[in-house]
N, C-alpha and C positions, 0 to 999 in steps of 0.2 A: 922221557927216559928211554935209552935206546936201551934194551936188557939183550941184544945179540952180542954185546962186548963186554969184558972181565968184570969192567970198573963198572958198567952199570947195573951186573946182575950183583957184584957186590955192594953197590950203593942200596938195590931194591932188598936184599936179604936185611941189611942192617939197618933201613923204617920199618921190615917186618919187626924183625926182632924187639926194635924200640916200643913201637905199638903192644908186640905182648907182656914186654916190661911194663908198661904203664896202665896194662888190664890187668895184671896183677895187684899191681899197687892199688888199685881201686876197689878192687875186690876185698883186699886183706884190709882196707880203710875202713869197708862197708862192714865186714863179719868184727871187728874191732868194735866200733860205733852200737853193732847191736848191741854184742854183749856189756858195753859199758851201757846202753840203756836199761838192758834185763836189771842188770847190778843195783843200780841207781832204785830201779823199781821197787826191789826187793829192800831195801833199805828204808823207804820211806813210809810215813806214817800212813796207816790207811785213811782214806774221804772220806768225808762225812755225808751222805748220805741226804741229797736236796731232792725236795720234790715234794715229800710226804706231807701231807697237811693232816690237820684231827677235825674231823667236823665238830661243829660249836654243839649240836648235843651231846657229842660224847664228850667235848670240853668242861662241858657244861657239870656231865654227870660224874665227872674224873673228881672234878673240884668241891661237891656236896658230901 
């Protein structure tokens, strides 16, 4: 790309340009995306809670 003449340094102005178009759009894609996840979050039922086990004497003593 020779940018010592009109038409080149206008060609290279306008991939700048396009490049910051399309940083944009990826950005407001990304901040879009979160807040529909925040959303999504806040909507949904909470987990249930896996892991916990009762050890069998306190099983044991829950049941007598």
């Amino acid at each position: 790309m020779d940018t010592s003449t009109a038409i080149g340094r206008v060609f290279f102005q306008i991939l700048g340009a396009i490049a910051e178009f399309e940083h944009a759009l990826m950005s407001d894609r990304t901040l879009q995306g979160d807040r529909r996840g925040q959303d999504l979050r806040r909507h949904r039922r909470p987990s249930v809670r896996r892991g916990i086990s009762v050890s069998s004497s306190a099983a044991r003593s829950a049941s007598v």
